[in-house]
C-alpha positions in Angstrom: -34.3 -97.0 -25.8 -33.1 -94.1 -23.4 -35.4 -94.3 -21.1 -35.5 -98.6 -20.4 -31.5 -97.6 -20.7 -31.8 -95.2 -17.8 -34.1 -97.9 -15.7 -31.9 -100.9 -16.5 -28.2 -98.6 -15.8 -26.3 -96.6 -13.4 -27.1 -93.3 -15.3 -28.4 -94.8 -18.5 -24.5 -96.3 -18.9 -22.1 -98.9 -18.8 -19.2 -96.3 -18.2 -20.1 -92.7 -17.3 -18.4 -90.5 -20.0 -21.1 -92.2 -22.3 -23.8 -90.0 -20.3 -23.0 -86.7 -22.5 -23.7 -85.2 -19.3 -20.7 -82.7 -19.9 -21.9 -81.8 -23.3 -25.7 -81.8 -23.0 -28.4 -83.6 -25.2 -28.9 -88.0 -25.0 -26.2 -90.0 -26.6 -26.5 -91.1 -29.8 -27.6 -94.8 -30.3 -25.0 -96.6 -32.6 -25.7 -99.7 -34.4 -22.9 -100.1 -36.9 -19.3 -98.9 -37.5 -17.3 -99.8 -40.5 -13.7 -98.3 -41.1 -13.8 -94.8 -39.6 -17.7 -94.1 -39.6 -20.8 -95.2 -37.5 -24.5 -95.1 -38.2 -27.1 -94.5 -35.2 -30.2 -96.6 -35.1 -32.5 -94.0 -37.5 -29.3 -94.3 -40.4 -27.7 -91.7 -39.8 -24.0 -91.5 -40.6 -20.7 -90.2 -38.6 -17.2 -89.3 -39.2 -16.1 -90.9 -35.6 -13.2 -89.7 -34.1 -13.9 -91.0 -30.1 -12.8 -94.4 -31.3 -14.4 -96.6 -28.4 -11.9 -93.8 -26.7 -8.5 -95.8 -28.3 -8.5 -99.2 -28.9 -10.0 -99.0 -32.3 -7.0 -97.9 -34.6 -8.1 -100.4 -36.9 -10.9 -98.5 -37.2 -14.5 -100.5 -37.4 -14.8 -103.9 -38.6 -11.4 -104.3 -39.9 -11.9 -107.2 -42.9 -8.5 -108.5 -41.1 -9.5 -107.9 -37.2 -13.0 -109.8 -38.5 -11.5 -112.4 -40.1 -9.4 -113.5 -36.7 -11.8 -113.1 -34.7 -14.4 -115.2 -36.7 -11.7 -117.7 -36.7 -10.9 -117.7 -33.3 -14.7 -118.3 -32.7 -15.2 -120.8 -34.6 -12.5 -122.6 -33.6 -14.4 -123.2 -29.9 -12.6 -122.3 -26.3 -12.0 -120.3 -24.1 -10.1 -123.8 -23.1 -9.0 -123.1 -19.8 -5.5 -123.6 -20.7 -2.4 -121.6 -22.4 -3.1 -121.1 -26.6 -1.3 -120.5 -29.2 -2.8 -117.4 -29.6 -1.8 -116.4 -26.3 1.8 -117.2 -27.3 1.9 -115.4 -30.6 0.3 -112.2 -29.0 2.5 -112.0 -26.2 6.1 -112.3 -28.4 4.5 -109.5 -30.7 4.3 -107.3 -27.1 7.5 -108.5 -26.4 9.4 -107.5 -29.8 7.6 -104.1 -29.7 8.2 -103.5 -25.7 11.8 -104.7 -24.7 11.2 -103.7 -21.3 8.1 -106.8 -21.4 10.1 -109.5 -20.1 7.7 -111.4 -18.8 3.6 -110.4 -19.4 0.3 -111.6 -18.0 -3.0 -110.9 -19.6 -6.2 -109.9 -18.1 -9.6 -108.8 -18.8 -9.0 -105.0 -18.3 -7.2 -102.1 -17.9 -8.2 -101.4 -14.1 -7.0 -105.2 -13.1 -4.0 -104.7 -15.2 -3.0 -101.7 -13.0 -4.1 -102.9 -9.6 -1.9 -106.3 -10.6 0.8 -104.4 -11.6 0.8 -102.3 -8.3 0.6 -105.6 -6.0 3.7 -107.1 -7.5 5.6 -103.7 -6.6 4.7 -103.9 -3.2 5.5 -107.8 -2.9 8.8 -106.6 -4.4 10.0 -104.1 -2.4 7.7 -104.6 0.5 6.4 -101.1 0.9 2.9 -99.6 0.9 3.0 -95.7 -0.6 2.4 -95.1 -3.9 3.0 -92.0 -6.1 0.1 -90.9 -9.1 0.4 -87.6 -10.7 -2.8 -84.8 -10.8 -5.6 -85.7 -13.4 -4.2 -89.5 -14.1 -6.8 -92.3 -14.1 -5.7 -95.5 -13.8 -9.0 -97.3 -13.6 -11.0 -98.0 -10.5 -8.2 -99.8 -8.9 -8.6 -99.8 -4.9 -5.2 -100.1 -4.5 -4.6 -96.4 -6.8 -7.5 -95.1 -4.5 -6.0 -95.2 -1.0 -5.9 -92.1 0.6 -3.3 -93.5 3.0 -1.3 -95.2 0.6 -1.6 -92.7 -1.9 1.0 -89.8 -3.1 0.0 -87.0 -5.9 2.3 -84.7 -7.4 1.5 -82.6 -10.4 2.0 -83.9 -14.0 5.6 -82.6 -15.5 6.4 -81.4 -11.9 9.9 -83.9 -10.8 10.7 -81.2 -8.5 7.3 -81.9 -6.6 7.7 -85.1 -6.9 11.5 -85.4 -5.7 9.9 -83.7 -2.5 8.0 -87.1 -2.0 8.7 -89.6 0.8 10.1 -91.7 -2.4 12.2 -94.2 0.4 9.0 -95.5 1.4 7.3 -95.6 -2.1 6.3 -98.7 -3.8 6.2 -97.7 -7.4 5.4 -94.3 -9.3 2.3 -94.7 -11.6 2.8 -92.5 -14.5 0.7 -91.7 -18.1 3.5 -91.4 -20.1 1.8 -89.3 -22.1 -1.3 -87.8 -19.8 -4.5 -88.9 -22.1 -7.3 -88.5 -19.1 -7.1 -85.0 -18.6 -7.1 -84.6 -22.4 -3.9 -84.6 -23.9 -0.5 -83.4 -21.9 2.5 -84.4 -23.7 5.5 -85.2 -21.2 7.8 -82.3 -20.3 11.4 -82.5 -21.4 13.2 -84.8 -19.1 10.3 -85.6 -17.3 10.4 -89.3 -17.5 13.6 -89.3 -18.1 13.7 -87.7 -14.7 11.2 -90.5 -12.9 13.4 -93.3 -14.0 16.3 -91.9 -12.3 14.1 -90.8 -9.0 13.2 -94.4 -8.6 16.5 -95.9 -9.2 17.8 -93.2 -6.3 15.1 -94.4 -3.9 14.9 -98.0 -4.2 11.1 -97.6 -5.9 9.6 -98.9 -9.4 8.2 -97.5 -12.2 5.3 -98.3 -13.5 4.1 -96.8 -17.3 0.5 -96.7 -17.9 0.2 -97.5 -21.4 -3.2 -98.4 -22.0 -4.2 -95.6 -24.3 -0.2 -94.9 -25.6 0.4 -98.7 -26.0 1.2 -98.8 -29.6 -0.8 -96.1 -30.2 2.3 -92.7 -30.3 4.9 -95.5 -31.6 5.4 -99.0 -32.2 6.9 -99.6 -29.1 4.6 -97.3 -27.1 5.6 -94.1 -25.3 8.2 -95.4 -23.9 9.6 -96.1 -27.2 8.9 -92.9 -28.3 10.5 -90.9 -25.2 13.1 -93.8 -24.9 12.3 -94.4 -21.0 12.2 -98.3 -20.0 10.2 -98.8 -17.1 10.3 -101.9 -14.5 6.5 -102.7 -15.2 4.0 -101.6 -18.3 0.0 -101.3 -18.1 -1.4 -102.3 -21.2 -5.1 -102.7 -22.5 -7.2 -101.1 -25.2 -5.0 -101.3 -28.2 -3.5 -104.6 -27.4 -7.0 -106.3 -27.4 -7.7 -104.7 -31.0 -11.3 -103.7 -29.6 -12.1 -106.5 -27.3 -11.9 -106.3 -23.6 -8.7 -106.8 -22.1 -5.4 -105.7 -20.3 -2.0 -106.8 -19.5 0.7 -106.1 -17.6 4.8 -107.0 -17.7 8.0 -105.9 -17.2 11.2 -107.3 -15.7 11.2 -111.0 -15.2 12.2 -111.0 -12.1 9.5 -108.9 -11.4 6.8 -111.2 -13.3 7.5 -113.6 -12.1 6.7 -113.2 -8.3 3.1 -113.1 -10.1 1.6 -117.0 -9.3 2.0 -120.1 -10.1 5.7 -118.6 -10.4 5.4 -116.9 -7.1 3.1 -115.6 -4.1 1.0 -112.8 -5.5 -2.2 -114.7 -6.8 -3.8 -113.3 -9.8 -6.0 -115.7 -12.0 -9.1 -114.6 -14.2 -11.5 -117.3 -15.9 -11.0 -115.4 -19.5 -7.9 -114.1 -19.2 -6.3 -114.5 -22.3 -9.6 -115.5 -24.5 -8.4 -117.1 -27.9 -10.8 -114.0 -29.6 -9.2 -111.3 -27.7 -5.9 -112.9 -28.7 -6.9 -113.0 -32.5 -8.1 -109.7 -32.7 -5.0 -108.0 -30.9 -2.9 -110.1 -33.4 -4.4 -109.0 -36.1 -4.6 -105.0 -35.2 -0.4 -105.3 -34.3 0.5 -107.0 -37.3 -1.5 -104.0 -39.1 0.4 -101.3 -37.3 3.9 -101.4 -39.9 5.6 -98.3 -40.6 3.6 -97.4 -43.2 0.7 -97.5 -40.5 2.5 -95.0 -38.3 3.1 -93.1 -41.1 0.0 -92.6 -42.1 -1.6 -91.5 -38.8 1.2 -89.0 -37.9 0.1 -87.6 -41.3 -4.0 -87.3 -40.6 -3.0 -86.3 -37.0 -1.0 -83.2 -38.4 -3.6 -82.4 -41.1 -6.3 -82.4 -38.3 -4.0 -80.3 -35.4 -3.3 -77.6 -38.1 -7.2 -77.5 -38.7 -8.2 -77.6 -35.4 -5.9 -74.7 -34.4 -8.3 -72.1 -35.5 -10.7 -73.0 -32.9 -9.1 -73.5 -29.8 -5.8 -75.0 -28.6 -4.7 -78.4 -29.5 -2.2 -80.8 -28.0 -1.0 -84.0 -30.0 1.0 -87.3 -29.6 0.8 -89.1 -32.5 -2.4 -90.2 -33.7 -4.3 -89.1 -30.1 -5.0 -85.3 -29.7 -7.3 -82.6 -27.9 -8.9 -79.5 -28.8 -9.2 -77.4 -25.6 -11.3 -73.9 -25.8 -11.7 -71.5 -23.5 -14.6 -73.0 -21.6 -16.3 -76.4 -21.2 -19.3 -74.7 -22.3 -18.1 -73.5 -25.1 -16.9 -77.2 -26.0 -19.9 -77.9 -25.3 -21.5 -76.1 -27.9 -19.1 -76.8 -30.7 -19.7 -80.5 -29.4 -23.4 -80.0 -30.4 -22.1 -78.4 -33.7 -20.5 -80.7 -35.0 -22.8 -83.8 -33.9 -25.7 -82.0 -36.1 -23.2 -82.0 -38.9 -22.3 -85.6 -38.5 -19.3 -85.3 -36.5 -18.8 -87.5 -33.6 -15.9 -86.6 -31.0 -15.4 -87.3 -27.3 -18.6 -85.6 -25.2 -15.7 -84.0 -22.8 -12.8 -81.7 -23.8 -11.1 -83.7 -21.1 -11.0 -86.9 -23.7 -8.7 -87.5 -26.7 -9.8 -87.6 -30.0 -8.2 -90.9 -31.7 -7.2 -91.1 -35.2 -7.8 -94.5 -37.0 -5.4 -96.2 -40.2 -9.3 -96.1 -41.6 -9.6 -92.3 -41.5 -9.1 -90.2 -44.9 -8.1 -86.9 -46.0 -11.1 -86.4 -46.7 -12.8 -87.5 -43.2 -10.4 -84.4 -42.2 -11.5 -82.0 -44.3 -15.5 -82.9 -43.6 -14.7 -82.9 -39.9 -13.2 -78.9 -40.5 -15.4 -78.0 -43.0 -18.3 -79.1 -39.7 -16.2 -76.3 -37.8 -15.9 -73.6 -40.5 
C-alpha cells in the first residue's frame, strides 16, 4: 500500500508529519481504533498516544461520539441551511468560551485563522500582523506574508513591545505553544499581550485549535484567565471530524457576512455530523473528565522524566531528549513494543478520557 500511496500523494501523505520522515522507517497502516488503542492492517495492536494529533479526547469510536454521528447521518443533510445542531453546538462554545460572542464554523483550522485575521484587518483597517517563533497557524496566506508579517519569540513581551504594534492588525498567539512541542506560557505573558494590544489599538487573536477544551473547560484562556477579542478553534470542537471555527466579540463577528462586508461562506460549513460529534465529545468533557486526564497526564510526565525532559498542559505534553536522533530511536523503540507517539519530538503527545493506568504503565514499561 506504500508504494501506490507514494504514486497517488505528495510524499506518500495527506499531511506531511505522517511521512515519519523525522523518525525513519514507513508509517504504520492503521485500520481500526477503539478507546485508546489502534490495530495496523497485519493485527497488530497500539497504545496510541498521537491522537489524530488532538482532536480525539474521546479517544476512538466513542459508543456516544458513534451514536451522534450515526444519527446525524441517518437523519440526511448537509441541508444548506442553519440546524439545530449547529445551534446546540455553538451555545455549548459559548457557555465554555465567554469571550465567543458571536462564532462561525468552518471546515478547518487553517480557514478558521485566515477568517479570523481578515475580520481584524476589516476592523481596524491595518495590514501587519504579529506571530511568535515556532507557531503554526495552518497554511493561511494571510499568516505567510513576509510583508505583512511580524515575529517575535514565544514568552518574549519585551521583543514584542519593540514591534511597530500602531500599525498591527492583530497578534496571533498559541496560548499554549503545541507546534514546537509543548511550551507552556511564561508568567504574565498573555496577560502581557492583552494589555499590549489594548495600548496600541490592535486585537488579539488566541489560537486554540489544539488547547480548545483540551488544558480546561474553557480553553487556555480559561485556564490562564486571558479573554481575547477573537478565538481559533478546530480539532476538539469537531470531536474527530473535520472542522474549525472562529468567534469573539460581536461586534467583531459580526462584520463577518451576511451581517457585514467580509464574505466567508463554505458549502459544509457546519455539517449536521461534525455538529453531532462535537456535541457529543463536549458534553463528555465534565469535571470528572478533566479530572481524569490531569491525573494520566501527571502519572505519564513523572514516567517520562527519566528519559528526557518533559513539558505538560493538561492532558497535551512532550518528551524532548537531547537530540532528534536520539528521539528518533526511542521513537523506533517504542513502536516495536507497541507504542505509538508523534514521529517528531516537535509534536505533543495527547492523552485521551479512554486511556488507563495501565496504558501508562505499558507505555513506560516500553521505555524501561
Amino acid at each position: 500500500m506504500i508504494a501506490e500511496a507514494l504514486d497517488l500523494f505528495p510524499g506518500g501523505v495527506n499531511s506531511p508529519i505522517r511521512a515519519y520522515r523525522a523518525v525513519g522507517g514507513d508509517p504504520p497502516t492503521l485500520v481500526r481504533g477503539r478507546g485508546s488503542h489502534v490495530w495496523d492492517q497485519d493485527g497488530r495492536e497500539y497504545v496510541d498516544w498521537v491522537g489524530a494529533f488532538g482532536p480525539l479526547i474521546a479517544g476512538h469510536a466513542h459508543p456516544t461520539v458513534v451514536a451522534a454521528v450515526t444519527a446525524a447521518l441517518q437523519a440526511g443533510g448537509p441541508f444548506g441551511v442553519t440546524t439545530p445542531a449547529e445551534v446546540r453546538l455553538a451555545r455549548l462554545v459559548r457557555e465554555r468560551m465567554p469571550s465567543i460572542e458571536r462564532i462561525r464554523f468552518c471546515t478547518s483550522g487553517t480557514e478558521a485563522a485566515m477568517s479570523a485575521v481578515r475580520v481584524a484587518r476589516a476592523a481596524t483597517g491595518r495590514r501587519l500582523l504579529v506571530k511568535f517563533e515556532g507557531a503554526y497557524h495552518g497554511h493561511a496566506e494571510a499568516l505567510n506574508d513576509p510583508d505583512g508579517l511580524l515575529v517575535a519569540p514565544y514568552n518574549d513581551l519585551e521583543a514584542t513591545s519593540r514591534l511597530p504594534l500602531d500599525g498591527a492588525a492583530a497578534v496571533v498567539v498559541e496560548p499554549v505553544a503545541g507546534n514546537a512541542g509543548v511550551v507552556p506560557p511564561a508568567p504574565g505573558f498573555l496577560s502581557g499581550l492583552r494589555e499590549l494590544c489594548d495600548r496600541h489599538g490592535c486585537l488579539l487573536i488566541l489560537d486554540e485549535v489544539i488547547t480548545g477544551f483540551r488544558v480546561a473547560p474553557g480553553g487556555a484562556q480559561e485556564r490562564y484567565g486571558v479573554r481575547p477579542d477573537l478565538t481559533v478553534l478546530g480539532k476538539i470542537v469537531g470531536g474527530g471530524l473535520p472542522v474549525g471555527a472562529y468567534g469573539g466579540r460581536a461586534d467583531l463577528m459580526d462584520l463577518v457576512a451576511p451581517a457585514g462586508p467580509v464574505y466567508q461562506a463554505g458549502t459544509l460549513a457546519g455539517h449536521p455530523a461534525v455538529m453531532a460529534a462535537g456535541e457529543a465529545t463536549l458534553e463528555l468533557l465534565d469535571a470528572a473528565a478533566y479530572g481524569r486526564l490531569e491525573q494520566l497526564g501527571a502519572a505519564l510526565e513523572e514516567g517520562l522524566g527519566e528519559h528526557g525532559r518533559v513539558a505538560r498542559v493538561g492532558s497535551m505534553l512532550t518528551l524532548f531528549c537531547s537530540d532528534e536522533g536520539t528521539f528518533a530511536a526511542l521513537h523506533r523503540r517504542l513502536r516495536d513494543r507497541g507504542i505509538l507517539v508523534p514521529p517528531s519530538q516537535w509534536e505533543c503527545w495527547f492523552i485521551s478520557i479512554a486511556h488507563t493506568d495501565e496504558d501508562v504503565e505499558r507505555t513506560l514499561e516500553a521505555l524501561r
